[in-house]
C-alpha positions as CSV (number, residue, x, y, z in Angstrom):
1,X,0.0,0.0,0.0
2,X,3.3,2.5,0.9
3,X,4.6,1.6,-2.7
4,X,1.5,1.9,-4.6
5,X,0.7,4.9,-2.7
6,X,4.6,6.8,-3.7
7,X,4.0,5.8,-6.9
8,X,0.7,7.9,-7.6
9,X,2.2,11.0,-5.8
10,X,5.7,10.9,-7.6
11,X,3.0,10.3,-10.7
12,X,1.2,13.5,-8.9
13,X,4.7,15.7,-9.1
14,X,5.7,14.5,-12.4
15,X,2.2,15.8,-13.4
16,X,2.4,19.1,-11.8
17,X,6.0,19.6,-13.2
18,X,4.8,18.9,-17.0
19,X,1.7,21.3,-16.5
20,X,4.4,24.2,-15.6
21,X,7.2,23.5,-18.3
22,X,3.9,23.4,-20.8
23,X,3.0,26.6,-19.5
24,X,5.8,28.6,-20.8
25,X,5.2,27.1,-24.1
26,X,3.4,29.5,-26.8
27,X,0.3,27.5,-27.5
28,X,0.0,27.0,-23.4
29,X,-2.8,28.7,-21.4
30,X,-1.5,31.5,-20.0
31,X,0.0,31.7,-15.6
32,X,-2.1,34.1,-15.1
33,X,-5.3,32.0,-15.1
34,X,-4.2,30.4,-12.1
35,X,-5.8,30.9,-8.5
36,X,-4.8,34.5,-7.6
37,X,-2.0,35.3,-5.4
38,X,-1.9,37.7,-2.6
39,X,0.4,40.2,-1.3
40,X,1.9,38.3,1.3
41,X,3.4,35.2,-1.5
42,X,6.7,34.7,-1.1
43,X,7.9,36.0,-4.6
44,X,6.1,39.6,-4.0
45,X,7.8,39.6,-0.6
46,X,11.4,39.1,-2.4
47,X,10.4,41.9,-5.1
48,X,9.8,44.2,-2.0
49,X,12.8,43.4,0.1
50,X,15.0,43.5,-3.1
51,X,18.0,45.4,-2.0
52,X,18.4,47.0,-5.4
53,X,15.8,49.1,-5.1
54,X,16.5,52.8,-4.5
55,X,15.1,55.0,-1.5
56,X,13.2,56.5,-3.3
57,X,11.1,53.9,-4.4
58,X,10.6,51.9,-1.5
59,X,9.3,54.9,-0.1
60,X,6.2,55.0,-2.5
61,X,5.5,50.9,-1.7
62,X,2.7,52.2,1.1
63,X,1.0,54.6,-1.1
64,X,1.2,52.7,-4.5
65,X,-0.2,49.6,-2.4
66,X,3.2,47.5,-4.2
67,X,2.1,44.2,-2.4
68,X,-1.4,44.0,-3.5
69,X,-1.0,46.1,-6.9
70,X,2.1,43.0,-7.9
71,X,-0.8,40.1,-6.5
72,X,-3.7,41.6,-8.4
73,X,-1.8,41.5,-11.7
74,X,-0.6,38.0,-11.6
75,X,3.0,38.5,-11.1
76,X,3.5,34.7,-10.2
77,X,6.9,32.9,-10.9
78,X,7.5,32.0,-14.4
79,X,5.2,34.6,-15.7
80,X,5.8,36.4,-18.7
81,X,5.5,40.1,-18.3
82,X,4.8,43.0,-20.8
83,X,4.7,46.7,-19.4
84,X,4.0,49.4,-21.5
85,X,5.3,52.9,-20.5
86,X,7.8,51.4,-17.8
87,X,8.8,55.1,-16.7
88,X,11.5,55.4,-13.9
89,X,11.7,51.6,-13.9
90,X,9.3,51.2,-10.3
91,X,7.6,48.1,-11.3
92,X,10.0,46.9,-13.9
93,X,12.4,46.3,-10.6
94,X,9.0,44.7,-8.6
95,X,7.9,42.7,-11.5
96,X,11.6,41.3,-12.3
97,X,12.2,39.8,-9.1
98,X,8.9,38.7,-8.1
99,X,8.4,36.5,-11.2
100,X,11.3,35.0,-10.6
101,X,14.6,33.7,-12.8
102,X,12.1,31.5,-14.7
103,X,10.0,34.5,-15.5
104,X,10.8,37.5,-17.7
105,X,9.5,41.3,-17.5
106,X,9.8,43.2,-21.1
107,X,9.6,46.8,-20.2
108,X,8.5,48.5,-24.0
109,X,10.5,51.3,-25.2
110,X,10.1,53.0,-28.4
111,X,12.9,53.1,-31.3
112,X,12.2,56.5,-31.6
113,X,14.6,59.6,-30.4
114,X,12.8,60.3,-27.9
115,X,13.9,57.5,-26.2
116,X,17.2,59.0,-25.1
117,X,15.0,60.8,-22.8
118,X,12.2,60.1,-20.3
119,X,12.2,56.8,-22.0
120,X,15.8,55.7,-21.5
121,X,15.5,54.9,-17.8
122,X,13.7,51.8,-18.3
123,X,16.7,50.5,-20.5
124,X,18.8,50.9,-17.8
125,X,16.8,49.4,-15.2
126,X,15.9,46.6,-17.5
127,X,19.9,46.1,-17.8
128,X,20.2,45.1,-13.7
129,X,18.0,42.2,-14.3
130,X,18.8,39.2,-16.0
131,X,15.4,38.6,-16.5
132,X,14.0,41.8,-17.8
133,X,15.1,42.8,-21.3
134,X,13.6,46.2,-23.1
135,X,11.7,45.9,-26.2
136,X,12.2,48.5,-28.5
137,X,9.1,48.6,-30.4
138,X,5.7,50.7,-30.9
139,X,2.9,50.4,-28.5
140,X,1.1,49.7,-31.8
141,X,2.7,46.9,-32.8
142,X,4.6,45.6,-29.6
143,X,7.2,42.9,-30.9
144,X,7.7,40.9,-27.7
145,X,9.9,37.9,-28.3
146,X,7.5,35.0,-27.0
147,X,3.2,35.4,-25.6
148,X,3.0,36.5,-22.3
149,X,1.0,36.0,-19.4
150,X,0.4,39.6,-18.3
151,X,0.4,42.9,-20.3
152,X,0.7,45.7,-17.8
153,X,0.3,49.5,-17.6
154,X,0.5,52.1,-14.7
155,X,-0.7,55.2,-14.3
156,X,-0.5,56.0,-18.4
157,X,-3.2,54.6,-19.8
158,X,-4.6,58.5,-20.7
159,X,-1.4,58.9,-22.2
160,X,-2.4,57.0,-24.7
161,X,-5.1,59.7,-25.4
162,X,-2.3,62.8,-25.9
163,X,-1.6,63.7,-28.9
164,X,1.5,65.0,-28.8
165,X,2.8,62.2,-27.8
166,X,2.5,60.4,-30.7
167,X,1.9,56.7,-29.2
168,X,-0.7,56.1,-31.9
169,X,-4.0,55.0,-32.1
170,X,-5.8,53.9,-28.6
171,X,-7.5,51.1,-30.0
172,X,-4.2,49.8,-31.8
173,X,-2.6,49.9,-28.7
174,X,-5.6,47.7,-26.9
175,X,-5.4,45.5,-29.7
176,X,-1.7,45.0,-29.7
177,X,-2.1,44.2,-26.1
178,X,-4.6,41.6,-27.2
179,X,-2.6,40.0,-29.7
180,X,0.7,40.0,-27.0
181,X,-1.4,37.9,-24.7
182,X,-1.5,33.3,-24.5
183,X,-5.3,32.8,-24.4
184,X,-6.1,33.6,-20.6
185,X,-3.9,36.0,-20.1
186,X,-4.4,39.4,-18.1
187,X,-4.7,43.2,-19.7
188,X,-3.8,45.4,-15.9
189,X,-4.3,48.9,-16.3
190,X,-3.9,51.3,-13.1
191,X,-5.0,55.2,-13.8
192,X,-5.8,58.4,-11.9
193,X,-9.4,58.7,-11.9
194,X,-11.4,61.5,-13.9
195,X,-14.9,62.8,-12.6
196,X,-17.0,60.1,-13.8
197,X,-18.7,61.0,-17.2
198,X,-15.9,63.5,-18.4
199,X,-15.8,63.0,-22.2
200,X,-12.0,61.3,-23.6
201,X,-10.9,64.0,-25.6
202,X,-7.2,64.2,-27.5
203,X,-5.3,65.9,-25.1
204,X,-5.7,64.8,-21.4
205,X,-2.6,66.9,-20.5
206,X,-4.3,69.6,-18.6
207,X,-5.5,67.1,-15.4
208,X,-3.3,63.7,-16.8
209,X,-6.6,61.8,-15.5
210,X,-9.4,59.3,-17.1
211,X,-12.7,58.2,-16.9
212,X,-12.9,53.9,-15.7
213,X,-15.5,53.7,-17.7
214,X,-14.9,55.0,-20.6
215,X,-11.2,52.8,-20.6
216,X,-13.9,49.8,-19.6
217,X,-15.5,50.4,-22.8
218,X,-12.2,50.9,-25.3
219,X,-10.3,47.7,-23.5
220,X,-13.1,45.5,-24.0
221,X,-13.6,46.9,-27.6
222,X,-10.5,45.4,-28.6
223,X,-12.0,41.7,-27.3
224,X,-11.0,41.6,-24.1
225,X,-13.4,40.6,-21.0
226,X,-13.8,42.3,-17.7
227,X,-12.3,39.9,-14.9
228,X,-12.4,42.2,-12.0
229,X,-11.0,45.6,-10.2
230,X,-9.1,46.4,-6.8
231,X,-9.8,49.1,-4.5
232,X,-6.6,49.0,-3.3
233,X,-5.8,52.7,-4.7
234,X,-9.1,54.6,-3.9
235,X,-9.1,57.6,-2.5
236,X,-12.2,59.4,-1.1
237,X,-11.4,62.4,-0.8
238,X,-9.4,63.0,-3.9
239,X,-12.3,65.4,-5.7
240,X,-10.6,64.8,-8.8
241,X,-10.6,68.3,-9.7
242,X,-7.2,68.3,-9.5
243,X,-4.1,67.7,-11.4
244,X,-2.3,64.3,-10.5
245,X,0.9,66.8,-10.0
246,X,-0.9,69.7,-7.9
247,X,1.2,69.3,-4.5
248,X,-2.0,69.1,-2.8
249,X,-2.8,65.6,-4.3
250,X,0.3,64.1,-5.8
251,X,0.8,60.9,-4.9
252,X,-2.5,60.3,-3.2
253,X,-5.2,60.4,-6.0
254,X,-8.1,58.5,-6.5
255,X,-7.0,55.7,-9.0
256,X,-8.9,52.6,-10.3
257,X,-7.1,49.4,-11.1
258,X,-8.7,47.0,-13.6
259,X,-7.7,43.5,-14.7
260,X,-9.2,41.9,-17.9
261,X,-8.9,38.6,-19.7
262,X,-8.2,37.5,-22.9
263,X,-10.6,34.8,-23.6
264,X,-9.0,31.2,-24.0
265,X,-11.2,30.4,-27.0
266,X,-8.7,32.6,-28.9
């Protein structure tokens, strides 16, 4: 009875093994369909502790609610990791350690001039990870090198809508996100919060905020289902009135955080 019962788990572990090399494969459903994590798994606790990190980000980890933000997008080891508009390289550090060396974070950078800029310190973050390389490549069109689990974005999302920055078409960018993605895998997009209603227009430069609904309505244009949202980053008494910069409200203002699926039929 001990043999026969070693043999089924060993069969049990052999099993489990197979199901996670598979999952890295392109045709594979993607990680982060799997039961949820939360912000106290022991790969998000690593991503915090990372001694790499500078001050100055460690000291944002309480407001920008790091533990539950890195849980809530599916930032499990072996994920694969897309993150468009990486900025100053917060969550490229988070995301690179807490997927682990099996996983791999591709911050997206564009191969424009411009990059040399406010763009370039995601290349250099990406360059103290060995598991986070920069793709240089249009939000349009992102070329990442293999489907990933997660396609993420924070605080940027009404970027998108501003045209001078030139990132292209919105719903180009949704859909490249689409296309990026195994079948199962998560769209994350974290913003400052408009007053609900206010009308998208083509330059969101004057308050840098957006209306959840109205990105509900162009993610899921581009196929994609609603899975869920976080509170994690409400604030109350944000009036969002306000400019995300205005000293009275930086770095406290009301943001939603929204995770959707693409379907595994595709």
């Amino acid at each position: 009875m001990q043999k026969l019962w070693l043999t089924a788990a060993a069969a049990l572990v052999l099993a489990a093994c197979a199901g996670q090399r598979a999952a890295h494969e392109p045709g594979a459903p993607s990680l982060a369909a799997t039961p949820l994590l939360t912000a106290h798994s022991p790969g998000i606790l690593a991503a915090l502790s990372d001694p790499r990190r500078p001050a100055e980000d460690t000291a944002r980890d309480a407001a920008r609610h790091a533990a539950e933000t890195l849980a809530f997008a599916g930032a499990r080891p072996g994920a694969r990791v897309g993150e468009i508009l990486p900025g100053g390289g917060y969550f490229t550090r988070l995301l690179a350690i807490a997927v682990g060396p099996e996983g791999r974070v591709y911050p997206v950078v564009r191969p424009v001039a411009s990059v040399a800029g406010w763009e370039k310190p995601a290349l250099e973050v990406a360059a103290q990870y060995p598991n986070a390389s920069a793709v240089r490549s249009e939000f349009t069109a992102m070329n990442y090198p293999e489907p990933l689990d997660v396609v993420f974005t924070a605080q940027n999302y009404h970027d998108f809508h501003i045209t001078d920055y030139h990132f292209g078409e919105v719903a180009q960018i949704n859909s490249a996100a689409f296309a990026a993605l195994k079948p199962g895998g998560a769209y994350v997009v974290i913003d400052h919060s408009a007053i609900a209603g206010t009308a998208v227009s083509a330059d969101r430069q004057s308050l840098h905020r957006i209306d959840q609904a109205a990105v509900r309505r162009e993610v899921e244009a581009a196929g994609f289902v609603f899975d869920a949202e976080s509170e994690a980053l409400r604030n109350p008494d944000d009036p969002r009135t306000a400019g995300i910069f205005d000293p009275a409200i930086r770095g406290h203002t009301d943001q939603f955080m929204m995770r959707f699926r693409k379907p595994a039929a595709h």
